[in-house]
N, C-alpha and C positions, 0 to 999 in steps of 0.2 A: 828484099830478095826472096821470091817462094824458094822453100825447098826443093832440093829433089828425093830427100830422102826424111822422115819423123822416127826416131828410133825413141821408144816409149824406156822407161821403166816400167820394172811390172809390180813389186808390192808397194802400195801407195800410192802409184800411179794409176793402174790398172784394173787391182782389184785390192779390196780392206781389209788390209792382214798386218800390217802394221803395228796397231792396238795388241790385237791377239798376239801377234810373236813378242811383243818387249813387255806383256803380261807374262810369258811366261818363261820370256830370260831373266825379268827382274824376279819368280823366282827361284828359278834355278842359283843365280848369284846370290839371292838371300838365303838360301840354303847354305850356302860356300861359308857363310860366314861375312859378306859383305851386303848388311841390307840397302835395298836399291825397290824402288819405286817403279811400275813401268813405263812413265814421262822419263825420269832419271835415267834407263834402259836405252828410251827412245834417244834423247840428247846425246848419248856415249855411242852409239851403236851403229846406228842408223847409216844402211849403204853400204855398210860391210861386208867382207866376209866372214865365214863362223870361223874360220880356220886365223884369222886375223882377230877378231875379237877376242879366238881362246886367249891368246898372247895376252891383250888387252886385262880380261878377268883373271888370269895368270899374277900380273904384277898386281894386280887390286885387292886379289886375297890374301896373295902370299903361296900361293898350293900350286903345285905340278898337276894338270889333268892330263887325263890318259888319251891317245893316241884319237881315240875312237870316238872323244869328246864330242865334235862338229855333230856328227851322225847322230850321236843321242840326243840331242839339242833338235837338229832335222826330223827325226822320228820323235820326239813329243811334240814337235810346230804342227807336223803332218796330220798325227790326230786332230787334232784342234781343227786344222785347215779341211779336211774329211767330215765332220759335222756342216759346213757349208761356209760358202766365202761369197758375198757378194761384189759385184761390178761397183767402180768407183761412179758416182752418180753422174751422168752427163757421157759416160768416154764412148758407149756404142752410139751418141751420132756425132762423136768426133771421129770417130773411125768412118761415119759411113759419109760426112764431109770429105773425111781424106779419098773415099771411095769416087764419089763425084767429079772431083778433082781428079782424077787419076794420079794420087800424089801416093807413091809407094811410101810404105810405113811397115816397123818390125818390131821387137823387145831388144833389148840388152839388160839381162837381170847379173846383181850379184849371185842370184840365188841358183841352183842346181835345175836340172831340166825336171827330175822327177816331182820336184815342188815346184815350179811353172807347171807341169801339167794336173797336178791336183787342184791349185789354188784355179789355174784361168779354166778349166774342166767344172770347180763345181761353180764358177761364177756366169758357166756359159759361155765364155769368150773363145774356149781354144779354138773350135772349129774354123775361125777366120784367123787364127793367128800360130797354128801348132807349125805352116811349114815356116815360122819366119821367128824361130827363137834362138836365141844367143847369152849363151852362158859365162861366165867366169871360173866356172870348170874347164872350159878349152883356153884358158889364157893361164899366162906366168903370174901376172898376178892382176888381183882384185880390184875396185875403185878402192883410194883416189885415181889409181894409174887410170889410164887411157886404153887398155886393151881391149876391151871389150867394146868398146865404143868403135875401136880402129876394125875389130871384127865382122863386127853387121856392117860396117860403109864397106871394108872391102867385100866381102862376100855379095853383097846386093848391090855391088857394081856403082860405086860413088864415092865422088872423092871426099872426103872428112867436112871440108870448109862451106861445101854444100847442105850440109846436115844439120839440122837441128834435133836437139835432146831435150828430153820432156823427164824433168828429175822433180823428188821431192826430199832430198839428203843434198848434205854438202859431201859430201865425198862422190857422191851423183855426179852434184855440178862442176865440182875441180874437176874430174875425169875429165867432162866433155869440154873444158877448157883444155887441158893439157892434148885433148886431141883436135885442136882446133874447129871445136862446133859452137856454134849458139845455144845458148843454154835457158830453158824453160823451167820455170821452178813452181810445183803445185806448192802452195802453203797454206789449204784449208785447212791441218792438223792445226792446232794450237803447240803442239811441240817440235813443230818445224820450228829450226833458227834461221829466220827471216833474214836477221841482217847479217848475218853468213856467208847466207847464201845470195845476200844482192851483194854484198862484197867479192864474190868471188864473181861477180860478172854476171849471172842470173837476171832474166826478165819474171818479175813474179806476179803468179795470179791466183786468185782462191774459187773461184771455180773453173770447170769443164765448157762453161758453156761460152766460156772468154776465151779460148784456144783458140778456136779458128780466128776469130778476128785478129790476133795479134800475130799468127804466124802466116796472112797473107795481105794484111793491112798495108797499103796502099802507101802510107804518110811512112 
C-alpha cells in the first residue's frame, strides 16, 4: 500500500547526532558515578526522552537530579550540535522522491523543537521541513507511547493506518506500532538493536537509498 503520509524521525534518522548526544550523556553519567560508554548510552537511551531517561539515570546512580536536569543535558547536546550537524547520507533525495511523488512527509521527534531547528538548520534540511515538525513537548507523554506519532497524522490530515514511520530506536518503533503505522527501521549504526526492532514489527534497512524502493514496492 503507498502511503499517504512518511513521518521521519529526526536524530538518526534525519540528521547524525546520535553518536554526539550518547558521547556525551555517557559522560555526563560517568560523571554521576555510573561509568557508561557511549554505545552503552546508545543501547539504554535511544528514542527517549531526557525527562524519561533522568528517571532512568536516577535509579542507575542512586542520586536525585534537579529539576532542570533535561535542559542542562539540552544545552550541552546544543553546543556540540552548533559546531555543525550533518544530513544522514542519502535522505535529501529521499525527500525529493517523496517530492516527486507528491507523497506528503513530516518529523515527529522525541526531541524539543529548539534542537530540531539547530540540528536540521545546521544540516541544511530545515528550510523544506521547519513548517512540518512535531514534538513530544506537545504530548503527555514520550515514545514508546504513540502520541506523537498520532500527532503529525492528525495534524496533516491522516488517518494513523495510512502512515508509515521511518525510526532508528526501538521505542521509535513500538510508538509507531502502538499507533497503528508501519514501521521502518534505519539500522546503519552498529548500535542499533536489530532484532528489537524486527521483533517489534519493523521493516529494516541500512541505507537511504533502499527507502523508496521498499515504501512503494509493488510485490
Amino acid at each position: 500500500m503507498t502511503p499517504n503520509l512518511v513521518i521521519f524521525d529526526c536524530d538518526g534518522v534525519l540528521v547524525d547526532t546520535e553518536r554526539a548526544a550518547n558521547r556525551n550523556m555517557a559522560a555526563i553519567v560517568t560523571e554521576l558515578g555510573y561509568p557508561m560508554s557511549g554505545p552503552e548510552s546508545q543501547r539504554r537511551f535511544m528514542g527517549r526522552t531526557l525527562e524519561n531517561i533522568q528517571e532512568m539515570v536516577e535509579e542507575l546512580t542512586g542520586r536525585s537530579l534537579p529539576s532542570d536536569w533535561p535542559d542542562q543535558v539540552r544545552l550541552r547536546d546544543l553546543k556540540a550540535f552548533e559546531a555543525g550537524v550533518d544530513a544522514i547520507d542519502g535522505i535529501e533525495a529521499v525527500l525529493d522522491d517523496l517530492d516527486r511523488r507528491a507523497v506528503p512527509y513530516c518529523v515527529a521527534s522525541s526531541g524539543k523543537y529548539r534542537k530540531m531547528h539547530t540540528t536540521l538548520g545546521s544540516s541544511g534540511l530545515l528550510p523544506r521541513l521547519k513548517d512540518r515538525l512535531f514534538s513530544a513537548e506537545d504530548c503527555e507523554h514520550g515514545k514508546p507511547a504513540p502520541d506523537v506519532f498520532l500527532l503529525a497524522a492528525r495534524t496533516m490530515g491522516h488517518r494513523p493506518e495510512t502512515c508509515v514511520v521511518i525510526e532508528d530506536s526501538v521505542p521509535g518503533v513500538l510508538a509507531a506500532g502502538a499507533a497503528g503505522m508501519r514501521a521502518f527501521a534505519f539500522v546503519e549504526d552498529p548500535a542499533c538493536d536489530r532484532e528489537a526492532m524486527r521483533a517489534a514489527g519493523a521493516t529494516l534497512f541500512t541505507a537511504m537509498t533502499e527507502l523508496p524502493e521498499l515504501l512503494f514496492s509493488k510485490t
